[in-house]
C-alpha positions in Angstrom: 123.7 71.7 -49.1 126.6 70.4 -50.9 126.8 69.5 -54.2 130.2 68.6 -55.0 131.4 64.8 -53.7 134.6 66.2 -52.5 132.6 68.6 -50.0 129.9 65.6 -49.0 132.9 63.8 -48.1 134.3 67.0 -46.1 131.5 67.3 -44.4 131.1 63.9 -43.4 134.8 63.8 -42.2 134.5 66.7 -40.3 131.5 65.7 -38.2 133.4 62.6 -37.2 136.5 65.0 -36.4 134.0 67.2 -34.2 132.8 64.1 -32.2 136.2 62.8 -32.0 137.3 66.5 -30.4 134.6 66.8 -28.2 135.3 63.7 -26.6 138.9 63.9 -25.9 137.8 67.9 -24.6 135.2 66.8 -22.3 137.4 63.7 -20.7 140.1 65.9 -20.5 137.8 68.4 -18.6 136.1 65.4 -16.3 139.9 64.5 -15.4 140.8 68.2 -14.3 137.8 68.0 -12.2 138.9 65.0 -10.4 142.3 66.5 -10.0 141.4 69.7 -8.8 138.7 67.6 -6.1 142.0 65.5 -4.6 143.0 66.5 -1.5 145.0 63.9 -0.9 148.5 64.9 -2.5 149.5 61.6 -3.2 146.4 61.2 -5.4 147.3 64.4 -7.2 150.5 63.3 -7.9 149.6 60.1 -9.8 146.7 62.6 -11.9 149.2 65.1 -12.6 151.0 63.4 -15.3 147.8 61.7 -17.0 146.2 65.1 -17.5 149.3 67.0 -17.9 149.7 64.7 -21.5 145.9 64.9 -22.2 146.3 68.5 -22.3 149.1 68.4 -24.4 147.9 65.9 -26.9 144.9 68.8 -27.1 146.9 71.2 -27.9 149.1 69.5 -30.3 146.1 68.4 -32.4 144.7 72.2 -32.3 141.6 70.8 -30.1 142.4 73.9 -27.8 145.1 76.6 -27.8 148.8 75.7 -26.9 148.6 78.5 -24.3 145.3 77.8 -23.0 147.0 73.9 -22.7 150.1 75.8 -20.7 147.7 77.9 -18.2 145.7 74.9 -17.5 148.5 72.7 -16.6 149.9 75.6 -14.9 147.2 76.3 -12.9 146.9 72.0 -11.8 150.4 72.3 -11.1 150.0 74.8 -8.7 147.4 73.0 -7.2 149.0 70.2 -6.4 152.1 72.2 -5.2 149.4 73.6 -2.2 148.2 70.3 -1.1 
């Protein structure tokens, strides 16, 4: 347990920061999903550029790696480009 107010305070900032991430991960996760269940490629296509800046406000704020954020949107890309 901490004893210092400086490290109460750190760990009450980073359990809000660890909420905050898992959010954003898991809605950027849930919208993947959905783009990767369109079939329709018109419906892809308006997605494609709403998870293709979730993913990279991820990666900029070091919720996942930048090139885990560049495969993923590689791989939706792709995706789309086969429907």
């Amino acid at each position: 347990m901490a004893n210092h107010q400086s490290s109460k305070k750190r760990m009450r900032q980073t359990e809000v920061k660890n909420t905050r991430n898992k959010y954003y991960h898991k809605t950027a996760r849930n919208a993947m999903k959905a783009l990767r269940n369109t079939s329709e490629k018109e419906a892809a296509l308006v997605l494609l550029p709403k998870v293709t800046a979730m993913l990279d406000k991820l990666a900029k704020n070091n919720v996942i790696h930048k090139n885990k954020a560049a495969n993923l949107k590689s791989s939706i890309q792709l995706h789309v480009n086969a429907l």
